[in-house]
Backbone bond lengths (Angstrom), bond angles and torsions (degrees), N, CA, C in turn:
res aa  C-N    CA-C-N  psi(-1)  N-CA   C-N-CA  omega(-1)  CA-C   N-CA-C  phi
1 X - - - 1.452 - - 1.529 109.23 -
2 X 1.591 117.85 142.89 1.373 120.80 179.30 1.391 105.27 -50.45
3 X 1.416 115.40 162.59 1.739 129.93 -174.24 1.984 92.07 -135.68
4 X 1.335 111.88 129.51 1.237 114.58 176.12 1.459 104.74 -93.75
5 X 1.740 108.55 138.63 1.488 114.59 -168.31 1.664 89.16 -138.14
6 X 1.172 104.72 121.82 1.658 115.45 141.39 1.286 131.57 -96.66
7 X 1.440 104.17 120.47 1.671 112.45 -173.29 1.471 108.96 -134.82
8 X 0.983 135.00 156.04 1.477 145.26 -117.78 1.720 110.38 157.31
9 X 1.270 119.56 115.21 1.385 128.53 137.41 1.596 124.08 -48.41
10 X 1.404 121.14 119.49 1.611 102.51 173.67 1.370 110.47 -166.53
11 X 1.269 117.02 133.18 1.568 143.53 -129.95 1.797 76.63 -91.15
12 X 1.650 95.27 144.95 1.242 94.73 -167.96 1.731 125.78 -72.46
13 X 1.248 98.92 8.27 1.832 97.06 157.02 1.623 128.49 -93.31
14 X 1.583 98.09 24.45 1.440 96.36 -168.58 1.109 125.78 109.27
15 X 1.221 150.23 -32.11 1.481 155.76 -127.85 1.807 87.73 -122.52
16 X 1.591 104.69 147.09 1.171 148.26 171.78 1.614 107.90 -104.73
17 X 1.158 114.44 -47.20 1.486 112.86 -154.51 1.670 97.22 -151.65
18 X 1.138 121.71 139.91 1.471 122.69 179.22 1.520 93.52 -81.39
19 X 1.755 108.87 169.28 1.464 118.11 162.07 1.510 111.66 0.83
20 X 1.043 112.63 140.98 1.987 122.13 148.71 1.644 77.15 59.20
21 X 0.744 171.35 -8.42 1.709 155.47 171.07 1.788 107.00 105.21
22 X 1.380 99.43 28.91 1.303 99.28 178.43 1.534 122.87 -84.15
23 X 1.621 107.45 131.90 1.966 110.86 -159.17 1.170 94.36 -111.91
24 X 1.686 128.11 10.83 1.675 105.73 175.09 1.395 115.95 -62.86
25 X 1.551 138.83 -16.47 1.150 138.92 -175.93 1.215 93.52 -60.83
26 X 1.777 141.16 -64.84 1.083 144.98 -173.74 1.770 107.22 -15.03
27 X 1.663 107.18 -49.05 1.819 91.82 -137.11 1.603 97.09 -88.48
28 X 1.504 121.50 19.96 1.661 102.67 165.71 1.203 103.18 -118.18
29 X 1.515 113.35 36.53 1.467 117.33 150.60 1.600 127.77 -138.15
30 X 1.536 95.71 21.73 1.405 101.04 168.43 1.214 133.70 -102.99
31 X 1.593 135.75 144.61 1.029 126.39 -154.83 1.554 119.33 175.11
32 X 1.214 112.25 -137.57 1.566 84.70 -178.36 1.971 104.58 -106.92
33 X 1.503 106.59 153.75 1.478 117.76 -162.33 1.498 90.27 -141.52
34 X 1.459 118.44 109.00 1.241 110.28 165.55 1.813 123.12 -64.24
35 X 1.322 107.81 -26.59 1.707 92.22 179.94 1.332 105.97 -119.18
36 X 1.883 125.49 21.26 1.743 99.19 131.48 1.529 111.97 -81.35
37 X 1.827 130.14 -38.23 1.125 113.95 167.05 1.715 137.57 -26.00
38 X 1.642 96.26 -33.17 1.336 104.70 170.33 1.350 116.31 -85.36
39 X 1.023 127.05 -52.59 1.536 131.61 159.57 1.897 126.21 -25.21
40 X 1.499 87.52 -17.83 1.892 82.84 -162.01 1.945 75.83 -90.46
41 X 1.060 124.01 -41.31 2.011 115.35 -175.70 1.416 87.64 -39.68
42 X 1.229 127.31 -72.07 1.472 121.00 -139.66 1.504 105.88 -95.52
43 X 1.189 115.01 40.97 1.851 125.25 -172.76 1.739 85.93 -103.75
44 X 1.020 153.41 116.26 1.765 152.39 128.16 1.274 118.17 -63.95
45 X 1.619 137.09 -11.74 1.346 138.55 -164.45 1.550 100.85 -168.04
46 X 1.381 109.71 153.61 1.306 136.65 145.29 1.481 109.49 -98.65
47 X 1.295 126.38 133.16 1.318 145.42 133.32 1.808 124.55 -89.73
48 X 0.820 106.31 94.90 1.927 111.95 -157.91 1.971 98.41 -126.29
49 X 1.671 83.13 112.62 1.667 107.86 157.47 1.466 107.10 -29.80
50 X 1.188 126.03 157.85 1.815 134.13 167.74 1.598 96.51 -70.14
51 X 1.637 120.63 -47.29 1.231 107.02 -161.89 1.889 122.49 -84.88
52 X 1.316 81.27 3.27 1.830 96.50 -163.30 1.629 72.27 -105.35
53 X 0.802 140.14 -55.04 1.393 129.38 -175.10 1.524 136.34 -57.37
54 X 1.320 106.63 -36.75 1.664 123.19 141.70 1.146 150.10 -89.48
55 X 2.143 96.55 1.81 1.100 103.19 176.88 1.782 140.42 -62.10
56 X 1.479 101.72 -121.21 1.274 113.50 -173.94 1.517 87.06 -125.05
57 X 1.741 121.30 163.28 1.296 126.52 -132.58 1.574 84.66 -161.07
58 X 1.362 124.10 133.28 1.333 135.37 174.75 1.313 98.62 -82.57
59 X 1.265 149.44 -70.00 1.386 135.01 142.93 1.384 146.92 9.07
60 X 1.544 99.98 -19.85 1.834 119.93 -158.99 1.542 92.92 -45.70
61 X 1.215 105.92 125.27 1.894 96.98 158.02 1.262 101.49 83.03
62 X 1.533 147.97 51.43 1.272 166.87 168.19 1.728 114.95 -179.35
63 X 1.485 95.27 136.62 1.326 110.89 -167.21 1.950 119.13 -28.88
64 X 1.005 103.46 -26.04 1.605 133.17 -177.78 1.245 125.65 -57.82
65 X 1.834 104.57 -26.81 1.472 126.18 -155.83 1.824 84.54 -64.12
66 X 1.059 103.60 146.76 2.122 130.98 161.88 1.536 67.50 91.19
67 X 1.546 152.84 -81.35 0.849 136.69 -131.61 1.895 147.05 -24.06
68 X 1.501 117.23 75.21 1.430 93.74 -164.60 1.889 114.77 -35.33
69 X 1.384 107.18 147.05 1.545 104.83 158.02 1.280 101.38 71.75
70 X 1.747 126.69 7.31 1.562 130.72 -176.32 1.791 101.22 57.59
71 X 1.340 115.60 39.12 1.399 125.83 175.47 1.540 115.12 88.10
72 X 0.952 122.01 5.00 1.369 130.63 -163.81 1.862 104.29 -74.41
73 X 1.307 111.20 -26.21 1.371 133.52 -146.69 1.355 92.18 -140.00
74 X 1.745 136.02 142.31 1.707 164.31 125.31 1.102 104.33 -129.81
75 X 1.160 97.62 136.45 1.668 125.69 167.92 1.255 124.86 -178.57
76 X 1.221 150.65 -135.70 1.598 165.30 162.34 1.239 111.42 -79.35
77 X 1.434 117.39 113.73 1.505 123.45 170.33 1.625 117.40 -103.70
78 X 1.037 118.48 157.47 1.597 118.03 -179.03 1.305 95.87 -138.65
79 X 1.274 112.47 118.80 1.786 119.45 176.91 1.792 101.65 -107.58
80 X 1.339 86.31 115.10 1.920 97.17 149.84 0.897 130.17 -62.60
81 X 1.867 131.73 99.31 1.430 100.99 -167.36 1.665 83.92 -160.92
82 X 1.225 121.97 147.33 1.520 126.38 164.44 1.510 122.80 -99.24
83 X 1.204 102.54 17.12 1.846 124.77 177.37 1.840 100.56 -137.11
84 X 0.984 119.85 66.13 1.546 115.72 154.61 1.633 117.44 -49.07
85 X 1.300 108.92 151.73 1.435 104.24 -177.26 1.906 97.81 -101.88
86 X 1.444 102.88 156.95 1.473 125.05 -149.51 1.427 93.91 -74.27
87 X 1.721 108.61 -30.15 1.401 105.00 -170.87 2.121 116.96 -92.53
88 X 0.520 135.78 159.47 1.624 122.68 171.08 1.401 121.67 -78.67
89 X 1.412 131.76 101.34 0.991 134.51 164.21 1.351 111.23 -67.08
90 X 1.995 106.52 123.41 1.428 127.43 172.22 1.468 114.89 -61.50
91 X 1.814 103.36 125.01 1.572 120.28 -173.56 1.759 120.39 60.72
92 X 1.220 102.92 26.09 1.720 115.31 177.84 1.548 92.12 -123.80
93 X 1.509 121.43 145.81 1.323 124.72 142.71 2.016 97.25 -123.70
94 X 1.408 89.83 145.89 1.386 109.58 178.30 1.419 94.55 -88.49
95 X 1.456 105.53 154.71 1.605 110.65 168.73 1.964 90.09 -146.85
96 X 1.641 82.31 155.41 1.575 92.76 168.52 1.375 123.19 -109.16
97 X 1.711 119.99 -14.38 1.364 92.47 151.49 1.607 110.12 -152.23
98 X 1.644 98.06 178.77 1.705 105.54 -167.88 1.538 133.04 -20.93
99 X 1.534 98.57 -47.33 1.315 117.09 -168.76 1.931 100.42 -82.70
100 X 0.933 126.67 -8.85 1.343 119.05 -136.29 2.204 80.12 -123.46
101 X 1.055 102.25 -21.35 1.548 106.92 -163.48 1.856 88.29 -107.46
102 X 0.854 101.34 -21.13 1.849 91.48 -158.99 1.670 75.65 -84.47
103 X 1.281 124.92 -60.89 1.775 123.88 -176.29 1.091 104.62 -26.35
104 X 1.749 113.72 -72.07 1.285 112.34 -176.75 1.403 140.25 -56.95
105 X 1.625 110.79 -7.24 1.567 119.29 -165.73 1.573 92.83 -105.64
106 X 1.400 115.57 -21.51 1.365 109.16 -170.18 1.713 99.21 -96.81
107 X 1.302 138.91 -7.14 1.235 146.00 147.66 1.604 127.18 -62.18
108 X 1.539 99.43 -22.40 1.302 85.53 -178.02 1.816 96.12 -107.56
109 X 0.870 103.50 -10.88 1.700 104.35 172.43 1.744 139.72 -68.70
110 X 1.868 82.80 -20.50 1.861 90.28 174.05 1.600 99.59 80.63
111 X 1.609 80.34 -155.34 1.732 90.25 170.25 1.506 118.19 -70.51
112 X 1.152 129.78 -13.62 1.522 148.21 -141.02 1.949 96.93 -85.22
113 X 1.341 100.69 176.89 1.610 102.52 178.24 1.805 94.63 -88.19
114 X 1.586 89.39 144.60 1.888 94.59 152.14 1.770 108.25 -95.86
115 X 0.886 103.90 121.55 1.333 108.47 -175.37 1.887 105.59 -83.85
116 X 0.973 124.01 130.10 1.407 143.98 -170.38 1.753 93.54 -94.85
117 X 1.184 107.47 120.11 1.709 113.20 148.87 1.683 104.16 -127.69
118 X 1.561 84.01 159.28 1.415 93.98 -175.10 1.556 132.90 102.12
119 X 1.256 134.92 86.88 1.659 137.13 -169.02 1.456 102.63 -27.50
120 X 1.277 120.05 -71.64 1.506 139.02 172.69 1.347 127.18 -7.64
121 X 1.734 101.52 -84.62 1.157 124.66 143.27 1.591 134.59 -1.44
122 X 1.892 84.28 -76.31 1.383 113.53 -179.53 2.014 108.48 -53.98
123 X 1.192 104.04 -69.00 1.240 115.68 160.03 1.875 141.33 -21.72
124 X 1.253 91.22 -41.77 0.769 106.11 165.65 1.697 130.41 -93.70
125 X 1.425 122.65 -47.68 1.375 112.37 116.90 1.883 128.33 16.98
126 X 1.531 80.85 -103.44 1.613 82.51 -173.08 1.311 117.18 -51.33
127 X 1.543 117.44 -41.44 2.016 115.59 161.51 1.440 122.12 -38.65
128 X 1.143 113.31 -34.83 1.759 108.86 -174.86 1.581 93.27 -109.30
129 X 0.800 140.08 29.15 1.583 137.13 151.65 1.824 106.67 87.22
130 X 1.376 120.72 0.81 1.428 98.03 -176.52 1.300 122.32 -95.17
131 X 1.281 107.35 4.44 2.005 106.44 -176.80 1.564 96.57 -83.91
132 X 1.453 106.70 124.32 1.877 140.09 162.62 1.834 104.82 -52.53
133 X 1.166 88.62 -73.78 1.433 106.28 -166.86 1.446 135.03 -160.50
134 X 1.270 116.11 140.72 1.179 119.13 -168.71 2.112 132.75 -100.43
135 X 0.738 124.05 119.10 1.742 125.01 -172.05 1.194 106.66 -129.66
136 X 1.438 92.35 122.26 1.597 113.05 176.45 1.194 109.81 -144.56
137 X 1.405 101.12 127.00 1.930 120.28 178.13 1.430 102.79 -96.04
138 X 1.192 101.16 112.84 1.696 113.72 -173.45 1.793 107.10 -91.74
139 X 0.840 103.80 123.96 1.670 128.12 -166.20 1.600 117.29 -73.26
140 X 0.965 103.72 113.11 2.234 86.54 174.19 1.630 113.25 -50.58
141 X 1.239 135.92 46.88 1.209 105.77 -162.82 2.412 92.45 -141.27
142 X 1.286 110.33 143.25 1.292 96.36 153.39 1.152 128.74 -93.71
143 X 1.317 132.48 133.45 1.420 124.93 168.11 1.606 117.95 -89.00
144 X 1.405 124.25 -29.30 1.558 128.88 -161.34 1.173 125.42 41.26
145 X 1.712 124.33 3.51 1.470 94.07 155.33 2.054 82.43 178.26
146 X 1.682 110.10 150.20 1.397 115.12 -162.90 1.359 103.56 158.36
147 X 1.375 117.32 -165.76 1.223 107.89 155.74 1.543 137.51 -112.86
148 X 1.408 101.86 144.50 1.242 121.97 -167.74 1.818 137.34 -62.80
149 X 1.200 112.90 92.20 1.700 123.11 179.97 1.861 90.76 10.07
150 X 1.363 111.43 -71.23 1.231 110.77 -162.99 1.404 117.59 -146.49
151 X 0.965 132.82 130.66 1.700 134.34 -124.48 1.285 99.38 -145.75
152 X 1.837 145.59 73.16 1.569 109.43 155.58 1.868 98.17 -128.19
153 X 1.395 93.47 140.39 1.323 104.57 177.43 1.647 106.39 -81.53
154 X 1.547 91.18 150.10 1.316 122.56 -150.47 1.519 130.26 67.75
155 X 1.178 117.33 12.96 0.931 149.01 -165.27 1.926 139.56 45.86
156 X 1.096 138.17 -145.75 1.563 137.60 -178.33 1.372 116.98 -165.81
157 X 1.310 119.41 123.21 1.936 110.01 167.33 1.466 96.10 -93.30
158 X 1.379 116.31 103.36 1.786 123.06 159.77 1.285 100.63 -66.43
159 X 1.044 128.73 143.46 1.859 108.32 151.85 1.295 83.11 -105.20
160 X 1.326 110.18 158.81 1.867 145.68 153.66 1.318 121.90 -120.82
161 X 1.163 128.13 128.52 1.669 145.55 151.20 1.565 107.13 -71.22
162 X 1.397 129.38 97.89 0.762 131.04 171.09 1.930 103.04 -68.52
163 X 1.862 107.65 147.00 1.578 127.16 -146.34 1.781 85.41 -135.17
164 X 1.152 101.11 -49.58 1.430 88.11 -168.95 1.421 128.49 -153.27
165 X 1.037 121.61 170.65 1.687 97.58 -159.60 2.225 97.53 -156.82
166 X 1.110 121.11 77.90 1.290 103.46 158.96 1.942 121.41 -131.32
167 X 1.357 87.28 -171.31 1.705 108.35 -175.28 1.632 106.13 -83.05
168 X 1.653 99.81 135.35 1.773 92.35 148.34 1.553 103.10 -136.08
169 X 1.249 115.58 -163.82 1.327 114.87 -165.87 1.753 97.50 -86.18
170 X 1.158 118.58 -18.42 1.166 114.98 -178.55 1.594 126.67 -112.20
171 X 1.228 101.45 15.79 1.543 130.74 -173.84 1.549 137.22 159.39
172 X 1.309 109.03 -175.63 0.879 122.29 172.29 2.204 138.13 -80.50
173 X 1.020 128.34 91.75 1.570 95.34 -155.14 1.977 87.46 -95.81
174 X 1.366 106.07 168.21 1.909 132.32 -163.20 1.400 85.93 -152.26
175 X 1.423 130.66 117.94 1.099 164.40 -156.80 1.866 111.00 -127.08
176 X 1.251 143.79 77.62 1.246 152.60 -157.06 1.425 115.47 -95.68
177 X 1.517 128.04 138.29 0.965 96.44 160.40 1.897 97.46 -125.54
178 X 1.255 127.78 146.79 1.113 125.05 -176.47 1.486 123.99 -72.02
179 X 1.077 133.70 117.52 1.426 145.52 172.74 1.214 123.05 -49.88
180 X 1.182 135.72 112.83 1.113 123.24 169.25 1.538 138.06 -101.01
């Protein structure tokens, strides 16, 4: 059965996305990562936020741009979103809510991971119990302010079992597994 994974790049103060959801910081630290390379085989689904999904793109302005994984990765996407667009986007189904998108992302994934983009998303996720695990390649870089890996006011004790732990040339990866 699919395993839900949120994974995320994020500059070591936290941040996913600079201001307004902006990922150009991302692209002078992308490059090659031996265990997301491995990660994109065993990806069966996207599960993707509305805003990570229309957002801004480390890629912008190279052949790559929309590309999950900068092309590395096609398959089945499932967008969270309560504004579907009028027209049908090819190999995406929109869903309107949690339960109804996580079904569908973990159906089209097989045995494989649904891969989670998006803080939001993610967040929400881990509140109703279906996020597996979490991976994040922590970046040399500060951002000071954007949005945040993981975001709830007033705060949360997650526990995590940390799973795995290596180097790439462009960071750090933290390998999670969620506690239940």
């Amino acid at each position: 059965m699919a395993r839900l994974l949120y994974s995320a790049c994020m500059s070591l103060d936290g941040f996913i996305a600079g201001p307004g959801g902006d990922m150009s910081w991302l692209s002078d630290h992308l490059g090659p990562n031996p265990t997301v390379d491995e990660l994109v085989d065993d990806v069966g689904s996207l599960l993707v936020g509305n805003r990570t999904f229309g957002g801004d793109d480390p890629y912008k302005g190279t052949p790559q741009e929309g590309e999950p994984f900068g092309g590395e990765w096609s398959g089945p996407q499932v967008v969270l979103t309560h504004h579907a667009p009028e027209k049908p986007v090819p190999g995406v189904t929109f869903a309107g809510d949690l339960e109804t998108a996580v079904a569908a992302a973990k159906d089209a994934a097989g045995d494989r991971y649904v891969n989670v983009l998006g803080a939001d998303v993610a967040r929400q996720c881990l509140e109703a119990g279906y996020l597996d695990e979490i991976l994040t390649c922590i970046v040399p870089v500060l951002l000071g302010d954007g949005v945040r890996l993981f975001d709830h006011p007033g705060g949360a004790n997650v526990r995590l079992d940390r799973i795995g732990l290596s180097q790439a040339p462009g960071g750090t990866n933290v390998w999670f597994r969620v506690v239940r």
